[in-house]
N, C-alpha and C positions, 0 to 999 in steps of 0.2 A: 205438726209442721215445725221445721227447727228454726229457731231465732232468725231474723233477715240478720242480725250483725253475725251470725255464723256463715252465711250466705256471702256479706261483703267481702268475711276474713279470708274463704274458700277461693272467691270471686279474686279478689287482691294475688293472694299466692301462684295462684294459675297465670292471672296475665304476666305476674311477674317471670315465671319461664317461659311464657312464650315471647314476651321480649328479646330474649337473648338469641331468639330465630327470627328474625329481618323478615321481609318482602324480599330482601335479595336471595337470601337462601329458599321460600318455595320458591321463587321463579328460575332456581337453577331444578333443584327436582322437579318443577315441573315441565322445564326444557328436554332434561336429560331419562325423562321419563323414571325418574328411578326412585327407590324409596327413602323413606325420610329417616335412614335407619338410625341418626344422631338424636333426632326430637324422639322418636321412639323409647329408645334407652332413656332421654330425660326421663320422660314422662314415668318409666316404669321405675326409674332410680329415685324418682321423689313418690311412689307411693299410686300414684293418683290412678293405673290399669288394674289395680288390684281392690282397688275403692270398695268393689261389693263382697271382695271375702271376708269372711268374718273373722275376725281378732284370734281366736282360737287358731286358725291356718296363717297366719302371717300377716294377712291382709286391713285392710283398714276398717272395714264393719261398718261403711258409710250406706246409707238410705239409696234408691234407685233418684231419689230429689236431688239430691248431691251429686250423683255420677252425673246427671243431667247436668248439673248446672257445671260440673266440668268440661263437656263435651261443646257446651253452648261458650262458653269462654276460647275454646280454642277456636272455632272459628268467626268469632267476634275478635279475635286480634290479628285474622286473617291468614290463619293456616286453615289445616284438613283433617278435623278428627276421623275421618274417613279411613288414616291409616292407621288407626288401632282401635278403633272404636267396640269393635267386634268383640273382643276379650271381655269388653264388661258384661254384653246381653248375653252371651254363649254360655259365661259364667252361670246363670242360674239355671240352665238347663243340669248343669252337674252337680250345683246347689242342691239343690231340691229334689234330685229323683237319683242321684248316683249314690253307689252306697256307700259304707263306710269306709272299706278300705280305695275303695276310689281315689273319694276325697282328701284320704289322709297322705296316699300316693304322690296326687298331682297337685295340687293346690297351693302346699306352701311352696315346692317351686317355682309355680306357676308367679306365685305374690313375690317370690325374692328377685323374680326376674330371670332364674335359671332356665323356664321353659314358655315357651307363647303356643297359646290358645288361640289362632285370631282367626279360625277359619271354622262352615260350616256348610257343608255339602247337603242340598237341596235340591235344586231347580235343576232342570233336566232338557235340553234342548226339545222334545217332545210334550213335555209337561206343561211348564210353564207356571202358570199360578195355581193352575189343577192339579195341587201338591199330591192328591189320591192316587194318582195314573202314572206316576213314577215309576219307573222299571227297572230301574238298580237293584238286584237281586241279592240275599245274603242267604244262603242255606245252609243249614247248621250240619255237622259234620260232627258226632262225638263232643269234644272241649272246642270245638272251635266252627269258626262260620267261613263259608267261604263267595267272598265280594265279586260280585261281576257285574259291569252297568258302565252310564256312564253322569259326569255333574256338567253344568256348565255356570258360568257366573259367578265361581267359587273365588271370591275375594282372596287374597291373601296371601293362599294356601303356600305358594313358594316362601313366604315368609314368617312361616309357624312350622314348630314342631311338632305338635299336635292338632286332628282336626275332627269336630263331630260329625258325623256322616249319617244320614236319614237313609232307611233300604227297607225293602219289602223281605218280610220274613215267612210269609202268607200270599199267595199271588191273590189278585183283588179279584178276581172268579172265585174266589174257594170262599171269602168272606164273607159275613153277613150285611157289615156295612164297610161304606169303602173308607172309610175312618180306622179302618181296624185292619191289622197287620201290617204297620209299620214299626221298624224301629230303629232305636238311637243306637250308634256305635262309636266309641272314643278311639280312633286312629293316630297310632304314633308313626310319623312320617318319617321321622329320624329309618327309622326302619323299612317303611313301605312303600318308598321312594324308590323304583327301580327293582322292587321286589312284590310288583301287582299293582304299583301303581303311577303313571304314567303325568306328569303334571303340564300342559300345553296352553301358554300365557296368550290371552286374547288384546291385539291392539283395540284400545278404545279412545273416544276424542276427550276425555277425561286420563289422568292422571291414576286410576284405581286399582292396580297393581291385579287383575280379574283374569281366569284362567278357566280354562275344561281341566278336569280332571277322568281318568281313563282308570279302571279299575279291571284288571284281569286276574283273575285266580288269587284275589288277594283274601290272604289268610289271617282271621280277626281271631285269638282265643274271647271263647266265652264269656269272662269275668271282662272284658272290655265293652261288653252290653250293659246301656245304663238303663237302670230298673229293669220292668217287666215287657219281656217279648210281647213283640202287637201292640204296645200301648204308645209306641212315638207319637203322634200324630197330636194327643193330646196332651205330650211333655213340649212337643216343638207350640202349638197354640200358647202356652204359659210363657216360652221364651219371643217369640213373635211380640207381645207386652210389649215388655221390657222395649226391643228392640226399636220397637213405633215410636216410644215415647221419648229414647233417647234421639234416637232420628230427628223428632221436631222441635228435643233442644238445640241441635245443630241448624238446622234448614231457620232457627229462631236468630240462635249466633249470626249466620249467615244473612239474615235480615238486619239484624243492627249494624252490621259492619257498613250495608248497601248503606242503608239511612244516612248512618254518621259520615260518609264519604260526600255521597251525592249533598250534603247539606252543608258540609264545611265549604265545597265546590262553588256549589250555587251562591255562599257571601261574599268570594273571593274571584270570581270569575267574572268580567265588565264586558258586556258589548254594548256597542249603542249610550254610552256615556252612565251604564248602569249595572248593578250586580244583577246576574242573570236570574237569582234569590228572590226580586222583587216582582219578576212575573207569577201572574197564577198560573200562567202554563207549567212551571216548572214548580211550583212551590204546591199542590194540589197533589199532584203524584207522591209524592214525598211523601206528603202530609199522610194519603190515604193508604201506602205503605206503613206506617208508624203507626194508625191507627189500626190496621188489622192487623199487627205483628202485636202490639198488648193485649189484644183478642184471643189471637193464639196462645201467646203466654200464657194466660190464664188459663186457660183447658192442658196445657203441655202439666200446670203445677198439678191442675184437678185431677189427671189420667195418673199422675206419679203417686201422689196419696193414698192415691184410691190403692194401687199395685204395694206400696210400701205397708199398708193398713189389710195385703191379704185380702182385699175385696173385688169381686168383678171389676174388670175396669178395659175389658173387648171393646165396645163401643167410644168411651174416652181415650182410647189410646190410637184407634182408629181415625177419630177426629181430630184431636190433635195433630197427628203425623198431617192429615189432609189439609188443615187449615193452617200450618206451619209451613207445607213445601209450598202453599199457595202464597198467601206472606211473602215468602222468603224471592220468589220469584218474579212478584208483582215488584218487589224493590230492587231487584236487579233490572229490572227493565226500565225503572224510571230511573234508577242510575246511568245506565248506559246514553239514556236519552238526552243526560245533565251534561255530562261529560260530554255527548257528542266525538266528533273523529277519534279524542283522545284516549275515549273507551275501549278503543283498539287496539292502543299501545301497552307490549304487555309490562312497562315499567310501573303502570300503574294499578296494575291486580286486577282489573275489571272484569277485563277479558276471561281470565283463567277461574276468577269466584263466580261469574257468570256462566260459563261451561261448569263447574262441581254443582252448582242450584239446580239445571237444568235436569240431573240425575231424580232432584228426590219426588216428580211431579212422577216418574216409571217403578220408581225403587227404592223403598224395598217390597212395597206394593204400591198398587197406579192406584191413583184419585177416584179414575173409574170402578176401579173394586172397593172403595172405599164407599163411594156413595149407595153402589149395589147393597153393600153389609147395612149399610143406615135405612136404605129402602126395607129391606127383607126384615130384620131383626129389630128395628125399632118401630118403624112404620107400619109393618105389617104386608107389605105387598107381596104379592106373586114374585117366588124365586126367580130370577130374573139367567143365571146362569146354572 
């Protein structure tokens, strides 16, 4: 585990850019629906989107404990790691299972900031979390494969160059098990944009920049398969980690902002000849916010150790994400409560960090699949789905 003063040092440097992004500035992107494409560029011009590549590619060679606790700082100063967050989990999918010239290809541009990664094509409007029964199809043709299907809920995608793409390379009748014949493809958009592939941006009550993407005849060369055909499923599980645990340092960020809002509120706020701070009605909610947000903490550090030390860590990563978005959501709501009418007003963040929380109780997997995985795999119970 690294020193807590490296933690503070980490912790210091981050809020310090995100200071020079206001409340004013998200609440015009999140009026104008549009991306935050300035904090973006900070973030990748001081280093911190490239946090998990390693020194060798450009990148900064920092722990999945550190990306976390960058993620969790930004929205502890009241932004949205939500609009880059991606780059870092995606990142170890092409870590760890792309090859050499892959990695030597894309990477250091990736770290210089010449190319984004932010996107990663999965979920399937018939699928759902039933990632086996995808039907996005890739059949391989000589050097190259050719893509037809369709994603939906692909983050990003208009806002990256490149993107990983999940596709059946095996239909799931020919398999033995339906874990098998899936795989990874690394999509340059720069190119397949208008040439197979089709990008159509979904309105959502959140700010998350989230689209379908339409694949026709799109034509993938070979050597842009990462690792071994058939085996995605169990490259995507290893990044899935990563992805949970970063999740629950945000959905954690997002719990201390509630906290420290709804409490500075509650000293300062007088009805009745008193601060409204001194009722237990309001002081109780807080409180039991705060108390299960250090709770989560502690499982979000346990699941990242565990991932950074190469050791199982499916079931910690899993809980953490679930007892983070729960946290994160239980103090949005006793904030909303402190505040009262004022909660409403979007000058005061409420409203719009209350709509991004509300995301992580569905996404990136729902609490109900979460306790399923706890039932089956730890418990022991009768598969339940």
């Amino acid at each position: 585990m690294i020193e807590q003063a490296a933690f503070d040092d980490l912790r210091f440097h981050v809020r310090r850019l995100c200071a020079t992004f206001p409340n004013s500035y998200w609440q015009t992107v999140d009026a104008e629906r549009a991306y935050p494409e300035e904090f973006v560029q900070a973030m990748t011009k001081a280093g911190y989107l490239a946090a998990l590549i390693p020194e060798a590619y450009g990148g900064g060679g920092s722990s999945l404990t550190e990306a976390s606790v960058i993620l969790e700082e930004i929205n502890r100063s009241g932004g949205n790691a939500g609009a880059c967050h991606a780059q870092m989990y995606i990142m170890g999918t092409l870590l760890r299972y792309g090859s050499t010239a892959q990695k030597e290809q894309y990477l250091p541009p990736i770290a210089a900031g010449q190319l984004r990664l932010q996107a990663f094509g999965v979920t399937e409007p018939d699928a759902g979390s039933d990632t086996t029964r995808i039907r996005t199809a890739a059949v391989r043709q000589g050097d190259h494969y050719v893509v037809n299907g369709q994603k939906i809920w692909t983050s990003r995608v208009a806002h990256s160059d490149l993107m990983l793409l999940l596709a059946r390379t095996t239909p799931l009748e020919e398999v033995g098990k339906r874990t098998e014949g899936l795989s990874i493809f690394l999509i340059d958009l720069r190119e397949a944009v208008g040439n197979g592939v089709t990008i159509q941006p979904i309105p959502t009550m959140i700010n998350h920049h989230t689209a379908q993407v339409f694949f026709d005849n799109l034509v993938v060369p070979a050597e842009n398969r990462i690792g071994e055909e058939g085996k995605g499923f169990r490259y995507l599980l290893d990044g899935l980690n990563a992805e949970r645990i970063l999740i629950a340092a945000e959905s954690i960020g997002d719990g201390y902002w509630f906290v420290e809002r709804a409490t500075a509120y509650a000293k300062e706020r007088v009805v009745f000849d008193r601060p409204i701070g001194q009722n237990q009605g309001i002081q109780f909610p807080i409180a039991r916010s705060y108390v299960n947000l250090r709770a989560a903490d502690l499982m979000r550090f346990e699941a990242a150790a565990l991932f950074d030390a190469s050791k199982p860590c499916g079931a910690e990563a899993n809980m953490a994400k679930l007892l983070a978005a729960d946290a994160a959501w239980e103090a949005a709501n006793a904030t909303m409560q402190t505040f009262g009418g004022f909660a409403f007003a979007t000058e005061y963040d409420i409203e719009r960090k209350f709509r991004e929380t509300r995301l992580y109780q569905v996404a990136p997997i729902s609490t109900n699949l979460v306790l399923s995985y706890v039932a089956q795999h730890l418990l022991g119970l009768p598969r339940s789905y």
